[in-house]
N, C-alpha and C positions, 0 to 999 in steps of 0.2 A: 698772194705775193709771188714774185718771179724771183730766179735765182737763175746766175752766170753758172753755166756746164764750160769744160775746155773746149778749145778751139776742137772740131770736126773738120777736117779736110778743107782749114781755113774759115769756116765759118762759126762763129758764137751761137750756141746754144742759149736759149732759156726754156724752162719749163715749170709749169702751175706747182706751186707746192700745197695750194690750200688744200686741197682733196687730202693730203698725205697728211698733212697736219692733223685736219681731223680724224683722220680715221686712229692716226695714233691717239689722240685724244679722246675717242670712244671706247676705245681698251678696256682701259682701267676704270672706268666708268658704268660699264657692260656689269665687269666682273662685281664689281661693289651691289648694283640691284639686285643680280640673281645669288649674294651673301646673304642682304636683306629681305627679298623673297623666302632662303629655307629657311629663316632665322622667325619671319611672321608664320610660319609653316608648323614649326617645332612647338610656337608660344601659343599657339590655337589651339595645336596637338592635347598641351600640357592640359589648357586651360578647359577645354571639354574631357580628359581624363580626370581632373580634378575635382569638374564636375557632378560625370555620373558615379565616379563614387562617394560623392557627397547623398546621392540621390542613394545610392546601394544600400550605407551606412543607416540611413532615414526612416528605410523600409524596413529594415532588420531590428532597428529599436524599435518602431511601431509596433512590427510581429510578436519583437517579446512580450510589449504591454497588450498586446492582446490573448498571447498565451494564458497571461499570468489571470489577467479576468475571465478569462472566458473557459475556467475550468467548472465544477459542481458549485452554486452557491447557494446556500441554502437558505431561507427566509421560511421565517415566521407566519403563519397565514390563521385568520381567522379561529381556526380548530385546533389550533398551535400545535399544528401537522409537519414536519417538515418536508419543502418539497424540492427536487431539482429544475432549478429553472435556467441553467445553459447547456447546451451540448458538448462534449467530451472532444478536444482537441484531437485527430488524428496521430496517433504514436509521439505525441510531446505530452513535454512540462505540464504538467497544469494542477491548480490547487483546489483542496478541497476541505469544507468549514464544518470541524468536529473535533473530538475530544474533550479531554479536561484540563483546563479551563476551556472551552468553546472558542476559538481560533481558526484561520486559513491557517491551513498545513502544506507546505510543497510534497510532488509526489507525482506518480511517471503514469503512463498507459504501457499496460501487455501487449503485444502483441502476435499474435498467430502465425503459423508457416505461411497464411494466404496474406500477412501483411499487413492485415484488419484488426485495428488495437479498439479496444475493450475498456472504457474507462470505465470497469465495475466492480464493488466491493469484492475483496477476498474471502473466502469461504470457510466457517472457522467448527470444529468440536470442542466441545468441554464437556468432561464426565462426573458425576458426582459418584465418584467410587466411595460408597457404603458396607459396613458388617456390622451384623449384630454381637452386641457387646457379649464376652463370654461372661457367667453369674462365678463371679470367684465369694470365698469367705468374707474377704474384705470389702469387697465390690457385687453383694445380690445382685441380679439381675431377673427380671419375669421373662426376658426373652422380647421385651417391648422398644428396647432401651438399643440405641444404634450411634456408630461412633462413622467418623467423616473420614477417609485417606484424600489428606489434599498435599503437596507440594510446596515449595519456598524459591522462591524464582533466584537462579544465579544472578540475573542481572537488577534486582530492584530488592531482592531480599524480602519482598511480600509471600503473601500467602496467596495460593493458588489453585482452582479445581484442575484436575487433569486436561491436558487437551493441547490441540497443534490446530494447522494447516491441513485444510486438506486437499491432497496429493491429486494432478489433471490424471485422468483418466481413473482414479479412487471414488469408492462408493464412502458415505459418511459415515457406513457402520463399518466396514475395513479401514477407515481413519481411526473407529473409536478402536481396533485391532491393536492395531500400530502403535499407537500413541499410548494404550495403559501397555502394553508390555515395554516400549521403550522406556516411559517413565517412571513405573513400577516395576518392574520385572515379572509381571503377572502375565503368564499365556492362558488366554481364552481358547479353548477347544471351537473351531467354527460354528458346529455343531448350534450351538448355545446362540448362535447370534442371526437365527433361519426367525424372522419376520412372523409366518406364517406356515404351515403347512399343509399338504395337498385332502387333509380327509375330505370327503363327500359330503360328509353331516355338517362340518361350521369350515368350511377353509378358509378363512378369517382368523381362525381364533391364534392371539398372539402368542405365540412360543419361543419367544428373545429372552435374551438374557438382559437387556437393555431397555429401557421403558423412555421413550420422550418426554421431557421435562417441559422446554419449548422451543423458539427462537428467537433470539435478540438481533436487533437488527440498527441500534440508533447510535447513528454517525458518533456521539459523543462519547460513546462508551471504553473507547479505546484511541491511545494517545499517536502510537504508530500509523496505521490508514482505518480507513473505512472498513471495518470488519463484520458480514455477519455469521455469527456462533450456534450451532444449531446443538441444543443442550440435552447430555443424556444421563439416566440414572441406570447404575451397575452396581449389584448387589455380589460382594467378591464372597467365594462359595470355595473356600480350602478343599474341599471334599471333590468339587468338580473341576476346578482352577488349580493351577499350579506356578509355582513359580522358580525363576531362573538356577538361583542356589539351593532350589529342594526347601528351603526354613519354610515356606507359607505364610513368609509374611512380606507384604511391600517395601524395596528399596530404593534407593534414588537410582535415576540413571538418566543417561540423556542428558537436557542442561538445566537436569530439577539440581538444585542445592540437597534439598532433602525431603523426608516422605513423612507427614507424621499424621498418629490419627486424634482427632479433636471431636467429644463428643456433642454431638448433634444439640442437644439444647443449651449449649454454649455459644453457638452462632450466630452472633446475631446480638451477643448479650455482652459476651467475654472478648469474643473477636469482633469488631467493626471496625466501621470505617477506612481509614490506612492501610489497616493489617494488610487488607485484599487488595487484588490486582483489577482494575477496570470495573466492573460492573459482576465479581464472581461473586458478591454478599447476594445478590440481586438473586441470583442463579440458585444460590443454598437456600436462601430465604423460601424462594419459591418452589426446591423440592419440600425442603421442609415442613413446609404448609401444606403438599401433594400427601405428601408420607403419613403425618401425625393427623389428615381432615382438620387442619384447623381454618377458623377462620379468619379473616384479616384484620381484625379489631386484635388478638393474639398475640401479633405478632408486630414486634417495632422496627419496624422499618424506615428510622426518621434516619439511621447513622450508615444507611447506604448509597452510594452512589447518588449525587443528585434528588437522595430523599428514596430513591426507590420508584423516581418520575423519568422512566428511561423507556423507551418504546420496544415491548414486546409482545409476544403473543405465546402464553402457555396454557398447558391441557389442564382440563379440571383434574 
């Protein structure tokens, strides 16, 4: 289109307006694509941010479900052995299939200053702290006749042989140290707990205060984790032992409820089943049998633990 300009030194002006039109027309035009250009910009943004965290999320539940399987699981095999057939997760979760009732239990991995986690049972003492019974008027005695100091657990109110954890860097005869004087208040002289000593003629021959009983080791025997208990017998000797209040006799301490002594052919008869914590009838039974040479027809062992069918290994 043309358009009348004023006269110029007499003469009428026109000039093209269509170029001016458009370009005024291309303005607002401009501006509106490159609104809806950031605006496709922002909604692609959004929509792959949306994405891979949808993708994050996927891989994180995955991971769990594989934590959760992929800790210890235990089967049944021909020999009705129990065996581990997964590998121990690096420093996580992972479960593992023991106790009583027989269960997956949740439960964590240790791990070292170098980083390196260890999905392996914990390392356990129990003592069967023994004395021979003293012959009163009321109560003869031949001197044959042995009475039990076991414990009553604060937390479960069972009955209990002696014993803890044993401590990293702790030898398991300086756990059995620890553990009856902290439970009992009875100090063992070190002296007393030397394995062997140096003679020429037998350096072998045992000179402990402490006799190994055995080792238990079956996942089921205990409700908290995987524990194996390496079990000893100590014969308490007032004469050579002492204890914290000077009486010479065992007290609670630690987190026993209390200390009492239960004679020896009682165990087994008077106390089962319940009474006991994890697999400690198991533990008595089998010094028991050590102690008096008995043999297994003797002794009933239907009211312990899973019958007394728990996996260990004890000295004749």
């Amino acid at each position: 289109s043309t358009s009348a300009l004023p006269l110029v030194g007499g003469r009428s002006t026109t000039m093209d307006t269509t170029a001016t039109t458009f370009r005024r027309r291309r303005t607002p035009h401009s501006s509106s694509s490159s609104n809806n250009i950031k605006s496709w910009m922002l909604i692609t943004l959004a929509s792959i941010t949306i994405f891979m965290f949808g993708i994050f999320i996927t891989i994180i539940s995955q991971h769990k479900k594989q934590l959760k399987t992929a800790g210890s699981i235990y089967t049944k095999s021909n020999t009705n052995k129990l065996s581990n057939t997964a590998a121990c997760p690096h420093g996580q979760e992972r479960t593992w299939h023991g106790g009583h009732p027989t269960q997956d239990r949740p439960g964590s991995c240790w791990c070292g200053q170098d980083e390196y986690c260890m999905c392996t049972p914990s390392v356990a003492i129990d003592i069967v702290l023994y004395q021979k019974r003293p012959s009163t008027k009321n109560n003869p005695s031949d001197g044959a006749d042995y009475d039990v100091w076991v414990v009553r657990r604060s937390d479960t109110n069972q009955l209990a042989t002696i014993g803890g954890f044993v401590d990293t860097g702790e030898t398991t005869e300086n756990a059995v140290l620890r553990e009856v004087e902290e439970e009992t208040g009875i100090t063992i002289p070190p002296q007393l707990m030397s394995s062997h000593h140096s003679g020429a003629s037998s350096p072998n021959k045992n000179n402990s205060a402490i006799k190994l009983i055995g080792v238990y080791s079956d996942p089921r025997r205990d409700n908290r984790r995987h524990i194996v208990s390496i079990a000893y017998a100590l014969e308490f000797n007032p004469d050579s032992m002492t204890t914290k209040d000077g009486s010479g006799i065992p007290h609670a301490g630690d987190d026993a409820k209390d200390v009492i002594a239960i004679p020896l052919e009682e165990i087994g008869v008077k106390y089962v089943g319940e009474d006991w914590y994890a697999d400690h009838l198991s533990i008595l039974l089998d010094f028991k049998m050590q102690l008096m040479v008995m043999k297994d027809g003797e002794v009933d062992r239907s009211k312990e633990l899973y019958g007394g069918d728990v996996a260990r290994s004890t000295c004749s």
